[in-house]
C-alpha positions in Angstrom: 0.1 -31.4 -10.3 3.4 -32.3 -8.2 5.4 -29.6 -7.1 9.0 -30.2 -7.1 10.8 -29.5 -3.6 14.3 -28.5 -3.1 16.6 -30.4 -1.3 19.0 -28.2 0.8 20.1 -29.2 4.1 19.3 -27.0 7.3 22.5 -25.5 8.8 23.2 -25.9 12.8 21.4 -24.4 15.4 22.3 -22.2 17.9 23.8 -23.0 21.0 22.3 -23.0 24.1 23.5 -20.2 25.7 24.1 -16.4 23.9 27.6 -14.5 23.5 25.5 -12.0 21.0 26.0 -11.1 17.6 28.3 -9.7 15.4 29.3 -9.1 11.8 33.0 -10.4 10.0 34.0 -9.8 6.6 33.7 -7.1 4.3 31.2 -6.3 1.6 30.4 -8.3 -0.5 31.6 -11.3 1.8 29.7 -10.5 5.0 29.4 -13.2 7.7 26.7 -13.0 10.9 28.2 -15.0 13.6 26.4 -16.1 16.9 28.7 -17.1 19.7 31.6 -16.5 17.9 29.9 -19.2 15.0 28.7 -18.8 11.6 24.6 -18.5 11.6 22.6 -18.3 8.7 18.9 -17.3 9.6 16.3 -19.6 8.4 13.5 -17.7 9.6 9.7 -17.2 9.9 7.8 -14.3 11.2 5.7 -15.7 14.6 3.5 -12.9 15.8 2.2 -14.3 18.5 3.6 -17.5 21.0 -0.4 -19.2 21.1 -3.2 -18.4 18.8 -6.5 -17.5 19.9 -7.7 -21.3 19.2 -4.8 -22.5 21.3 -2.8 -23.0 18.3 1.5 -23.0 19.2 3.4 -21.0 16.9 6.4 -21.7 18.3 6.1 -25.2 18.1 5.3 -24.9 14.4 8.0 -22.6 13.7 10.6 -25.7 15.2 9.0 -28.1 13.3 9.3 -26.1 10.2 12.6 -26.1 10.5 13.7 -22.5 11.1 16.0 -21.4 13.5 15.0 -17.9 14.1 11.9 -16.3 14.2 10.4 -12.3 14.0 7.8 -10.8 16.2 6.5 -7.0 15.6 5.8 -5.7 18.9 7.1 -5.8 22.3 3.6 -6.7 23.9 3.8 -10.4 22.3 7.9 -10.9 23.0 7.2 -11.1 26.4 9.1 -13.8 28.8 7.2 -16.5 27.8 7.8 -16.3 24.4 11.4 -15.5 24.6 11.4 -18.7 27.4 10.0 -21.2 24.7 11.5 -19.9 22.2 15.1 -20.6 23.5 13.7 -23.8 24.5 13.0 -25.1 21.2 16.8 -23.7 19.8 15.0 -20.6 18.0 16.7 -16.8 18.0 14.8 -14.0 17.8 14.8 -11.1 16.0 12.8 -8.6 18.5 10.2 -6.6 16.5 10.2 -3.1 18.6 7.0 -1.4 16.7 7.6 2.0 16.2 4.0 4.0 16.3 3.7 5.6 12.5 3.0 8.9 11.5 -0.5 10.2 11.1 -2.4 6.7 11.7 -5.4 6.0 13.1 -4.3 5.0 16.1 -1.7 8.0 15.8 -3.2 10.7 14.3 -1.5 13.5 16.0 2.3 11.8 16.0 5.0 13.6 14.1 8.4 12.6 13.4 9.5 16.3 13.1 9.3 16.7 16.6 12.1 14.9 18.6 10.3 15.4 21.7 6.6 14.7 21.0 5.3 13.0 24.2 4.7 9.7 21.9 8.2 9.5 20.7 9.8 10.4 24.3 7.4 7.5 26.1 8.8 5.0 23.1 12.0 5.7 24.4 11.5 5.1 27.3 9.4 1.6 26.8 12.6 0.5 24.3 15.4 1.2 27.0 13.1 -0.9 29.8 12.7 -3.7 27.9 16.4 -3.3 26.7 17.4 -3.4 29.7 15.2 -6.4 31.0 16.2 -8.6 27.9 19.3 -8.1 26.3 21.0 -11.0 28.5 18.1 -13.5 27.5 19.9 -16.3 25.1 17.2 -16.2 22.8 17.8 -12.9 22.2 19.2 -12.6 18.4 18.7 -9.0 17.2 16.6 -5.8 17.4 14.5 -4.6 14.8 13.8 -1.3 15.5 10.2 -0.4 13.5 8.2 -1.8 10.6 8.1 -0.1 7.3 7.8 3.6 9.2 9.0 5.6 6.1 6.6 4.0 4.1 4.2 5.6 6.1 5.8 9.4 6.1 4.9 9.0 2.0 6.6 11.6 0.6 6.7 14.1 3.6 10.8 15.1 3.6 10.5 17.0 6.6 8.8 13.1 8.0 11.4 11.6 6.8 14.0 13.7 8.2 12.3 12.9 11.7 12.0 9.4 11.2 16.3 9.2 10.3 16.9 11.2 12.8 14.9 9.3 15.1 16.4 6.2 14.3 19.4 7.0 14.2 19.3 8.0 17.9 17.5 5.4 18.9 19.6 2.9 17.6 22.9 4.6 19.2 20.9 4.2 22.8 19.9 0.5 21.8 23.7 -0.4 21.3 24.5 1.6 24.4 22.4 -0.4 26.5 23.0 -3.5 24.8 26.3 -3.7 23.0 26.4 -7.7 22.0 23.5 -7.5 19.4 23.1 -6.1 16.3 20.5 -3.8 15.5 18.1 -3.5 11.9 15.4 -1.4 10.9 12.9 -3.4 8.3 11.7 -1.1 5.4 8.8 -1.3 3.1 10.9 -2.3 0.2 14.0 -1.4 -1.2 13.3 2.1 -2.6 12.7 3.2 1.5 15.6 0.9 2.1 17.3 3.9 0.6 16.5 6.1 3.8 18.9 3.9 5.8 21.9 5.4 4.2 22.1 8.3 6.5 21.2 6.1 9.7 24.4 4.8 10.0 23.7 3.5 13.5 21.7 0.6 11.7 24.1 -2.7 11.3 21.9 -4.5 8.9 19.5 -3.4 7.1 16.3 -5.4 6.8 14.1 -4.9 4.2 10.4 -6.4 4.2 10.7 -8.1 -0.2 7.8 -9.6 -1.6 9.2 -11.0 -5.1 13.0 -11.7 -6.9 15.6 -11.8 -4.4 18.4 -10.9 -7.2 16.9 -8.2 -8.3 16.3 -7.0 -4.9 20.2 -7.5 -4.2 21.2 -5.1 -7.5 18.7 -2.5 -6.4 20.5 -2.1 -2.7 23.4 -2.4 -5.1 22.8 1.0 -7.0 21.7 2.5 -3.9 25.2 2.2 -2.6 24.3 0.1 0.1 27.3 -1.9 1.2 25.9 -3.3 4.9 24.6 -6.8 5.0 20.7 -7.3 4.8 18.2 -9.4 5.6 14.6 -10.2 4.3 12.7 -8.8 7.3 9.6 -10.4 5.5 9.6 -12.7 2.2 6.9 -13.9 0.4 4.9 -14.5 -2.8 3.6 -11.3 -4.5 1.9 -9.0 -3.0 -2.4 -8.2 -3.2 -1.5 -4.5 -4.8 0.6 -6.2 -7.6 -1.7 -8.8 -8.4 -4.2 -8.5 -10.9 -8.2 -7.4 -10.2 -11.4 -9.6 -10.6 -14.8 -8.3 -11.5 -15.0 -6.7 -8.4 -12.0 -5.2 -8.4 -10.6 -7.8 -5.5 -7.3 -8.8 -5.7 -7.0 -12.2 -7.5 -4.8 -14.6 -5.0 -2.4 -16.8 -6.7 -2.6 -21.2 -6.2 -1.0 -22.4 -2.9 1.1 -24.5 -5.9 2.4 -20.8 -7.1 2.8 -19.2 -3.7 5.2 -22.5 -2.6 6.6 -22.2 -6.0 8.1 -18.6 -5.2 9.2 -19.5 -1.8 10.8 -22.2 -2.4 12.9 -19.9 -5.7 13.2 -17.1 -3.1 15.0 -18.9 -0.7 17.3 -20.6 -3.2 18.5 -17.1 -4.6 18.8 -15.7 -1.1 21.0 -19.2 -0.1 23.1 -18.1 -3.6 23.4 -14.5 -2.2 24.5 -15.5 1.9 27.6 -13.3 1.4 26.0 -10.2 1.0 22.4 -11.5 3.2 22.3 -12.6 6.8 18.6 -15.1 5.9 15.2 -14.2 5.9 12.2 -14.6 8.1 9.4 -16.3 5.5 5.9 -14.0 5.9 4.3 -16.1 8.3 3.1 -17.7 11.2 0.0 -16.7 13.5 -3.5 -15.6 13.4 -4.3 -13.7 10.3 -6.4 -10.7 10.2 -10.1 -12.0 7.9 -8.8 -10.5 4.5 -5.3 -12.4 5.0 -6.4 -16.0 5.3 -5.9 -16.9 2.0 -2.5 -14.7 1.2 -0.6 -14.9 3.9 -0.1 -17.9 6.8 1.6 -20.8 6.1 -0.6 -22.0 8.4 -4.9 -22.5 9.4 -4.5 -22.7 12.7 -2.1 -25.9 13.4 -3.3 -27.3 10.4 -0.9 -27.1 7.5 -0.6 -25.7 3.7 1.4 -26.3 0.6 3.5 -23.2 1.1 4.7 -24.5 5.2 5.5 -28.1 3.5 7.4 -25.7 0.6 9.0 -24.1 3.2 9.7 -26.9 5.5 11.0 -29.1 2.1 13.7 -26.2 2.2 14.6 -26.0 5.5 15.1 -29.8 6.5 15.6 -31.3 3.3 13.2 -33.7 3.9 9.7 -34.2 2.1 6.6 -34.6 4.7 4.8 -38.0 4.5 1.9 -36.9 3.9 1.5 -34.1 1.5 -1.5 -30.8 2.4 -4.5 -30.9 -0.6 -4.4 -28.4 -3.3 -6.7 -25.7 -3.7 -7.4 -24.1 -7.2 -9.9 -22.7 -7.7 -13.5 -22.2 -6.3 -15.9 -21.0 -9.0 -19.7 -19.5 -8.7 -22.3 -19.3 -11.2 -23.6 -16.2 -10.0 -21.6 -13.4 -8.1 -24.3 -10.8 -7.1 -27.1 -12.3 -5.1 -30.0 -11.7 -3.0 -29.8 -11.4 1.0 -29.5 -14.7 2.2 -30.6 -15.9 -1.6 -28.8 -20.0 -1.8 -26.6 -21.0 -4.7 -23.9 -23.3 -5.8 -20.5 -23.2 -6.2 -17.7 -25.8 -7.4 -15.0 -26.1 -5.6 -11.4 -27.3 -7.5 -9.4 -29.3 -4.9 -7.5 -32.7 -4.2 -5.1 -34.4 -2.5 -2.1 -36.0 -3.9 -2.1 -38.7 -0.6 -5.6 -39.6 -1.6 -7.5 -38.5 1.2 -10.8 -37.7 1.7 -11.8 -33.5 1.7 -14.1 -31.8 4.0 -15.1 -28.5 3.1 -15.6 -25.4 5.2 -16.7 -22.0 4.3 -17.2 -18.3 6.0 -17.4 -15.2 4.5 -16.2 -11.6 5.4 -17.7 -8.4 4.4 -15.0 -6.8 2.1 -16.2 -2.9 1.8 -15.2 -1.8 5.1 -12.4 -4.0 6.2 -10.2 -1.9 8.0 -13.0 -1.0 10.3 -13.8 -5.3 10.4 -12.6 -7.9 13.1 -11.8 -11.4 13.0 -15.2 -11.8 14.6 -16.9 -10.2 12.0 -16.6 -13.5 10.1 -19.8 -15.1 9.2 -19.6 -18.7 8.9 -21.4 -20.1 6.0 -24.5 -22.5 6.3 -24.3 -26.0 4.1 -27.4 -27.0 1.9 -25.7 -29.9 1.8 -21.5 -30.8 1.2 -19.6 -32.3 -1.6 -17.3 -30.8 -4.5 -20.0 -28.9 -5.3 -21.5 -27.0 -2.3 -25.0 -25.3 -1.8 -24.5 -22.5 0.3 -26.7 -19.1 1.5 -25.4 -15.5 1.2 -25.0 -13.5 4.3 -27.9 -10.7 4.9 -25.4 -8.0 4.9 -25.3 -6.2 1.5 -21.8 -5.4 0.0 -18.9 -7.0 -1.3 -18.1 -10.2 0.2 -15.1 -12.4 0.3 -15.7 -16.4 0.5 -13.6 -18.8 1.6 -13.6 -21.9 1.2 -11.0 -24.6 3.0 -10.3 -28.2 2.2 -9.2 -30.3 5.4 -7.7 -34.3 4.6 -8.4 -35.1 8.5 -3.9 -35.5 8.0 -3.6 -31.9 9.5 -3.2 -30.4 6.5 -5.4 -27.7 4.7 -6.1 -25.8 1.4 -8.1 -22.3 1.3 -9.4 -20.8 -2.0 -11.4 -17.9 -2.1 -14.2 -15.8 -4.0 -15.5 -12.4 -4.0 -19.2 -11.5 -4.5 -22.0 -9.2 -4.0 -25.0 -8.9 -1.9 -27.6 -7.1 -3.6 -30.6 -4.8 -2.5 
């Protein structure tokens, strides 16, 4: 199958030095400008500046193409990663996580108290750092929490906090720091609606998993006139997929999930009057249950929906295309501890090259409580199409994937779910 990429030239970088940011126009023909020049964000969200393995984000964000990239907490934008990112002509939108409401990590944090020891040592942290960076050049725009309403449900007094909250610290964000804009990113367009009364917010950011257009006429009857930006943008999302036998979350091709990035960006490009860009969902280590969904990226090597992404960005096709995954496909789903069986796995390469295959699984029950180290790499029988493996010991659910490497630095995953009997 041959996926068709779009041809759209990048636009300029930024300069080397920072004046800030503003906004010209009027709504419905809104312009971001960076040093006094039009800037359109071709973005990516980059957690991290180096992956555990050694992998450079960074690095992979520039050669994608972008010219902007999102982080989600203040711990990883540290100098170093503001440093290299100026270095390699990328702006950043500074993720400053904002703790949510009744997590586990959180348990005892309410919104509905303005002066909740949590809340006043946030403050605090946001006005240091603030202070420390807002003169870096790399420094593009704050993003001031990650889908926090979301989290409040449908607690109004919560909500109330949260605005309030916001709203204030925003005002002391542009105090400190009057040359760059400041955004909020919301679950969504329906808690997008929350940023109507938190009129210290310049853009509103809004975290979209699906039709740009339809995303624009929903901020559209909310009355929302501001510019906005796709804090995150990506296929669809595991909850609005559809279920498997064991009720896990069926994940769409790599051909699909470049499909709708590729149609995502091309409606957001048709929309850059009332949109500033859009940081593509992402770059960096993925937690076990998002290797399949998520990362353009295994590591440094590559997928279909990074060479989608890139296609966009540059205009320009890679050389050498990634291998496509379609499908891995076991006989028998619940098995024994540690019981061997076969699977087929449906994968190729358009270039031709030769596949290896890896495999590991995860146990799926009781992932939030799970680690990356909690993966249990899979032990070969023997390693063709069709591979011979051994379930893990551990009863339960268990996720399988499966990657196909071409030796080019490129990568396919597909995955499986199945059951480890008594």
């Amino acid at each position: 199958m041959v996926l068709l990429f779009l041809a759209l030239m990048p636009l300029t970088l930024r300069p080397a030095f920072a004046l800030g940011t503003t906004i010209s126009g009027k709504p419905g023909d809104w312009s971001l400008q960076l040093d006094g020049q039009p800037f359109f964000i071709q973005g990516v969200g980059c957690r991290e500046r180096m992956g555990a393995d050694g992998t450079n984000y960074l690095a992979l964000a520039e050669e994608l193409g972008a010219n902007a990239v999102r982080t989600w907490g203040l711990e990883s934008t540290n100098q170093r990663y503001l440093d290299e990112a100026q270095a390699r002509g990328l702006q950043v939108n500074v993720g400053i996580w904002l703790p949510h409401p009744g997590s586990a990590v959180h348990p005892n944090l309410t919104y509905t108290q303005p002066d909740h020891p949590q809340l006043k040592a946030v403050r605090k942290q946001v006005r240091a750092y603030v202070r420390r960076y807002k003169d870096h050049p790399a420094v593009m725009l704050w993003t001031l929490g990650n889908e926090v309403f979301y989290a409040a449900g449908k607690d109004a007094r919560e909500i109330a906090g949260i605005k309030a909250f916001l709203q204030s610290l925003a005002r002391m964000v542009k105090q400190e720091d009057p040359a760059h804009l400041v955004s909020y990113a919301a679950a969504g367009w329906r808690r997008a609606r929350h940023l109507r009364e938190v009129s210290a917010i310049d853009v509103v950011g809004v975290n979209h998993y699906g039709d740009v257009l339809r995303l624009r006429w929903k901020l559209k009857q909310l009355g929302e006139t501001r510019p906005f930006i796709l804090t995150e943008m990506g296929p669809i999302r595991p909850e609005d997929s559809g279920r498997d036998h064991l009720e896990v979350p069926i994940d769409p091709s790599d051909i699909d999930k470049a499909q709708r990035y590729q149609l995502y960006l091309a409606q957001l490009r048709a929309r850059a009057r009332h949109s500033f860009g859009a940081f593509v969902f992402m770059l960096g280590d993925p937690k076990p249950d998002d290797q399949t969904w998520w990362p353009l990226t295994l590591g440094e090597q590559k997928r279909l929906t990074y060479a989608a992404v890139q296609a966009f960005y540059t205009g320009k096709e890679a050389a050498n295309r990634p291998p496509l995954c379609a499908a891995v496909r076991i006989a028998v789903s619940e098995l024994a501890p540690k019981e061997a069986f076969t699977l087929d796995v449906i994968a190729a390469d358009p270039d031709g090259d030769s596949l290896s295959f890896g495999a590991n699984f995860w146990p799926l029950d009781s992932w939030r409580q799970q680690k990356a180290a909690d993966l249990v790499k899979a032990r070969f029988e023997f390693q063709t199409p069709q591979l011979k493996l051994r379930a893990p010991k551990r009863q339960g659910r268990h996720l399988l994937f499966v990657t196909a490497s071409d030796g080019q630095g490129h990568v396919c995953i597909t995955r499986a779910a199945l059951r480890v009997k008594n």
